[in-house]
N, C-alpha and C positions, 0 to 999 in steps of 0.2 A: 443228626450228626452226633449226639451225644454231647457229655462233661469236658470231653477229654479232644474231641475236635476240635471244639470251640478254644481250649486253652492253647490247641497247637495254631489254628488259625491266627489269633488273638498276638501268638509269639511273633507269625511270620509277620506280620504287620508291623511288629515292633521292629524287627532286623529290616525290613524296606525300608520304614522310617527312617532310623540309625544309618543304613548304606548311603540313602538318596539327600540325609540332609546335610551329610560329610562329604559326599562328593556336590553338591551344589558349591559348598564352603570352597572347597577345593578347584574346582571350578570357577569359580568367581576371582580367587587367588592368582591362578593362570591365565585371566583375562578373555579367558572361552566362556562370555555371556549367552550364547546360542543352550551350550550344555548347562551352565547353571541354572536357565530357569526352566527347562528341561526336568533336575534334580528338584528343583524348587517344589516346582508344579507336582511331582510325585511324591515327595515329601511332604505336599497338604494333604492329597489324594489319599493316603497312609493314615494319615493322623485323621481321618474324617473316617475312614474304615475302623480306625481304632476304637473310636468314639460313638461307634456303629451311629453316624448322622445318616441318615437319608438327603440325597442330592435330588431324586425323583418321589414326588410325594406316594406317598400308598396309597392304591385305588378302594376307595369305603367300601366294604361286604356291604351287603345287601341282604 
């Protein structure tokens, strides 16, 4: 993917984070618990891609 993917990737993670954890906020505000942890939950999701964590361990080469 290259320097320059990676930097574009890395951005879009950043604006999901930012959209999903304003509208949880916002959501929580209007009393629509259903959608806020909705937002919530994709705004960990985000920040775990940002932090590039692996959720699924990697399988050991051999």
């Amino acid at each position: 993917m290259g320097r320059n993917g990676t930097f574009l990737e890395t951005g879009a993670y950043w604006l999901l984070y930012v959209v999903s954890f304003s509208g949880a906020l916002l959501h929580w505000r209007l009393g629509n618990e259903l959608l806020a942890a909705l937002c919530g939950t994709t705004a960990l999701f985000s920040a775990l891609l940002i932090g590039r964590v692996r959720i699924i361990p990697a399988t050991p080469k051999h």
